[in-house]
N, C-alpha and C positions, 0 to 999 in steps of 0.2 A: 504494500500500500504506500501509494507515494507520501510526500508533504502536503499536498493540495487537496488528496482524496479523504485525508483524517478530520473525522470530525473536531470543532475545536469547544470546548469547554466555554464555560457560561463567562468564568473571568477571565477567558481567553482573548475575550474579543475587544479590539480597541475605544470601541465606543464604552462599554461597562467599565474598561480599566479609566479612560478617561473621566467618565460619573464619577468613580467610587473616587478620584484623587481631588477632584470641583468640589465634594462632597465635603470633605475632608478639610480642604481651605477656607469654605466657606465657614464651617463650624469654629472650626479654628479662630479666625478672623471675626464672628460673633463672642466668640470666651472675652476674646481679649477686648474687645468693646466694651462688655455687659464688666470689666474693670471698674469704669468709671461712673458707674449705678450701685453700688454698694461698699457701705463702709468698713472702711479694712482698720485690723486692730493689730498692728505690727507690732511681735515682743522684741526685736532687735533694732529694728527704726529701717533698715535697709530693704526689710520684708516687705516693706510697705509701698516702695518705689513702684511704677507704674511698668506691668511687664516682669517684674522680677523673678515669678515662679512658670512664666512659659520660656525664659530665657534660661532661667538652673534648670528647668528639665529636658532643655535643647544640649547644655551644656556636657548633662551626667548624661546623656546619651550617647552624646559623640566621644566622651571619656571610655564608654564601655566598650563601643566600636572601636578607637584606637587601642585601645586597649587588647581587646581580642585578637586586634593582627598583630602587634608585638610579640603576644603571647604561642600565637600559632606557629612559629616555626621551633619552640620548645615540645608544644606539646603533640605536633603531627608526627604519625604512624606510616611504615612500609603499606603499602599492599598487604602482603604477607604476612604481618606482624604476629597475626595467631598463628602460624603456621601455612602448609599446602594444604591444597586443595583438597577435600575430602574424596579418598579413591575411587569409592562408587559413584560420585556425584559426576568424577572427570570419565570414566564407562559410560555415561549414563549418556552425558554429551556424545560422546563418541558414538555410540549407539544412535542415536537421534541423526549425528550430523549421516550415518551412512545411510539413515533411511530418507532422508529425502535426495541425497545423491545415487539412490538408486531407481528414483523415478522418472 
């Protein structure tokens, strides 16, 4: 089955990915308006700044992201790393691959 002939999935398709991300800013972009309609009771004084808590959790996100590719070349595994391939599993292929080259 080619590329063209698969069907594609519900969030597959450009227009829904594009909804669900309009979605998203727009919400987004209401939070941080709907700031300046309620009163904020800051225990630090800094808390209180306009934007301060979508900007730390923009911040500690991107911490977590840099952070995970730092960490990735410590913590990435071979292929192989549990071992080979399970014996019957590799017959089993073998098997499979001869039956369709036998038709």
């Amino acid at each position: 089955m080619s590329r063209r002939e698969r069907p594609t999935g519900w969030f597959e398709r450009r227009v829904v990915i594009h909804t669900v991300i309009a979605t998203l800013a727009v919400v987004c972009l209401g939070l941080l308006i709907a700031e300046w309609f309620y009163a904020k009771h800051p225990y630090f004084g800094f808390d209180g700044w306009f934007g301060f808590y979508p900007a730390a959790g923009f911040g500690a996100y991107c911490l977590i992201v840099l952070s995970a590719k730092a960490l990735r070349p410590l913590l990435r595994r071979d292929e192989d790393y549990y071992g080979e391939a399970d014996p019957d599993e590799a017959d089993l292929e073998e098997s499979i691959g001869r039956e369709h080259r036998d038709d």
